[in-house]
C-alpha positions as MATLAB code, in Angstrom:
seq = 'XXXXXXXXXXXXXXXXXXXXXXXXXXXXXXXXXXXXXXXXXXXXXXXXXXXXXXXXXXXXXXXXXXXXXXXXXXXXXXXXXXXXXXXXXXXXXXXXXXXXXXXXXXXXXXXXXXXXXXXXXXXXXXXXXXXXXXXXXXXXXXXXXXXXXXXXXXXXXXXXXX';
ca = [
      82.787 -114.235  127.997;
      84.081 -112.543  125.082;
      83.014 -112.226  121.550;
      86.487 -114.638  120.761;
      85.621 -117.054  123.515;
      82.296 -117.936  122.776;
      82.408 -121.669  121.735;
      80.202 -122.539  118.039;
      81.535 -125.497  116.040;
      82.366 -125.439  112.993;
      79.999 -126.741  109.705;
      81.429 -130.460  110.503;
      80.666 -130.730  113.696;
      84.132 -129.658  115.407;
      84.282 -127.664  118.360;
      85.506 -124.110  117.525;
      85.200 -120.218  118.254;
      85.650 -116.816  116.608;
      89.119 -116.558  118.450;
      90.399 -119.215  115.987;
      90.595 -116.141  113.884;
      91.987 -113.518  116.557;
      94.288 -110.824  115.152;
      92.181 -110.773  112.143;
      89.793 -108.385  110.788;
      86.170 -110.198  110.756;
      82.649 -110.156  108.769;
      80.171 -112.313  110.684;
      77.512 -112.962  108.437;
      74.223 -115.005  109.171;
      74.111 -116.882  105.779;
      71.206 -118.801  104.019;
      71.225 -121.005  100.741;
      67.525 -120.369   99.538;
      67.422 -116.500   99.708;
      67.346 -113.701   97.344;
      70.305 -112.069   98.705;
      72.014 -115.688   98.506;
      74.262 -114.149   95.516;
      76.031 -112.258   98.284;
      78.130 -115.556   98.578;
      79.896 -114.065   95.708;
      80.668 -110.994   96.732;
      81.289 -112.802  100.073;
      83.806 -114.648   98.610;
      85.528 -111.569   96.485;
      86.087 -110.294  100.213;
      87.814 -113.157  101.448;
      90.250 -113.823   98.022;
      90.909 -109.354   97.984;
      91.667 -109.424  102.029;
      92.879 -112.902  103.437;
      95.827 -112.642  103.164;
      95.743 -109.288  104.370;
      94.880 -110.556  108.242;
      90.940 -110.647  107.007;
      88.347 -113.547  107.104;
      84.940 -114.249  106.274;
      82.748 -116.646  108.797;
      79.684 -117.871  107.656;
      77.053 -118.836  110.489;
      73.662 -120.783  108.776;
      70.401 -119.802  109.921;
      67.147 -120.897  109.015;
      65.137 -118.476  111.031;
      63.840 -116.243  107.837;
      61.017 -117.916  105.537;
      63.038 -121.412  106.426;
      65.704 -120.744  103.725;
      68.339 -122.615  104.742;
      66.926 -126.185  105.419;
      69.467 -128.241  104.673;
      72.022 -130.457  106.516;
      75.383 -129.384  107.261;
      76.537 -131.149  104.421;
      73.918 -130.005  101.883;
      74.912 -126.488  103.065;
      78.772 -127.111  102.822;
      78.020 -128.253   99.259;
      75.702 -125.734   97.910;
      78.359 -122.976   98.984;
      81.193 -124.892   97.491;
      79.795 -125.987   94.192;
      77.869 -123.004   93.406;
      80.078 -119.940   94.500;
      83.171 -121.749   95.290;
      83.318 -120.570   99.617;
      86.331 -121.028  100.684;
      85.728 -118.905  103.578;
      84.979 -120.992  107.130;
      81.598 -122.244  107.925;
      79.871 -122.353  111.352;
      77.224 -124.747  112.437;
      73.237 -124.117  112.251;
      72.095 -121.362  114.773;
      69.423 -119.418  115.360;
      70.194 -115.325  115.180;
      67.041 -114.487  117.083;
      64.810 -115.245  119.771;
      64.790 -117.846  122.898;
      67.555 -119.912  121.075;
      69.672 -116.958  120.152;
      72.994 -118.403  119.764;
      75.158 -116.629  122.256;
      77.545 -115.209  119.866;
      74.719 -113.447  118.271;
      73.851 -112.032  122.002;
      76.793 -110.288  121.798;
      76.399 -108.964  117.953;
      73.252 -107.846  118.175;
      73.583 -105.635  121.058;
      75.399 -103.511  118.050;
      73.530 -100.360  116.881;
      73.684  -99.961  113.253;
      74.939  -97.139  111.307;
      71.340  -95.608  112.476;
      72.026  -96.434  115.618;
      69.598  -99.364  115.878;
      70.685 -102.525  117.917;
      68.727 -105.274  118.320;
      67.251 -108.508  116.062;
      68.921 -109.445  113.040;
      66.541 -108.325  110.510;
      67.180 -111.434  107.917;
      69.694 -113.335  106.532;
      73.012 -111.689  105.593;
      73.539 -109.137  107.874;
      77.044 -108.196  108.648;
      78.913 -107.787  111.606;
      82.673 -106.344  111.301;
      84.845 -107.366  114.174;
      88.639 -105.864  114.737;
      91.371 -107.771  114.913;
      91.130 -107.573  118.717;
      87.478 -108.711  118.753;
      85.613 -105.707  119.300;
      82.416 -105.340  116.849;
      82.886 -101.816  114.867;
      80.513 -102.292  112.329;
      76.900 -103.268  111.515;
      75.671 -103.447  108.206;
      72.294 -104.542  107.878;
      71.316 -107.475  104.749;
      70.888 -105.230  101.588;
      73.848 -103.605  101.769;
      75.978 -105.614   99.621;
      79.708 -106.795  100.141;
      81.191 -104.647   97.898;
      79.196 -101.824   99.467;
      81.641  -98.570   99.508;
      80.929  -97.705  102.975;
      81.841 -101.641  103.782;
      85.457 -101.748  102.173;
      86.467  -98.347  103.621;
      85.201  -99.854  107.100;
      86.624 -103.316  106.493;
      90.404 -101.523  105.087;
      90.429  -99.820  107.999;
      90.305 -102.555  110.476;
      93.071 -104.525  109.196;
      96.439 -105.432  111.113;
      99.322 -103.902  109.392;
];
């Protein structure tokens, strides 16, 4: 199975995958509404209004695995991201990044060396995964590094359909 064909539903419950968005340049980012890097959303969102129309897209994939910072319901977490830094970008249900219950999509991502060339568990919330428009992963970038991080444009630009 692919990266594109692995089933998650969406935040509401509906079945989905990645390959909804095939063709596209991707960030896959495990998000979390209780964290100090939760201000990402906003650069997050700058991302998807700069590049969406572009052939780009955010996807947002909760996780409470780290200090239990994203406890809320599916709707809780669809409203927090709304109403406080406007998401418009699409929303994935509640999985787990690491361990026993890794979600299989994250099997796939984290087998992804980062630009140190470490692979392996996601190391907390809002780490980013850039996936081509075909649906191979081509970039890592590990929670601190920020959206607007230089080194995450150029890689992003790069990666999107002309």
């Amino acid at each position: 199975m692919t990266l594109l064909d692995t089933p998650i539903a969406h935040l509401d419950g509906t079945p989905g995958s990645v390959g909804e968005y095939a063709g596209k340049a991707l960030l896959l980012v495990n998000v979390a509404s209780k964290c100090g890097l939760t201000p990402q959303y906003s650069g997050l969102e700058q991302l998807q209004q700069t590049y969406g129309d572009r052939g780009f897209a955010v996807l947002g994939f909760p996780c409470n695995q780290f200090g239990g910072q994203e406890p809320g319901t599916a709707e809780e977490i669809e409203t927090f991201c709304s109403a406080t830094y406007g998401v418009t970008f699409p929303m994935y249900e509640k999985i787990d990044v690491n361990g026993p219950s890794r979600h299989p999509l994250y099997e796939q991502l984290t087998a992804t060396p980062d630009a140190e060339g470490k692979a392996g568990d996601i190391q907390w919330n809002f780490e980013k995964f850039l996936v081509s428009p075909t649906g191979e992963v081509v970039g890592r970038f590990r929670p601190r590094i920020e959206p607007q991080d230089p080194a995450l444009i150029a890689s992003l630009e790069a990666q999107l359909p002309s």
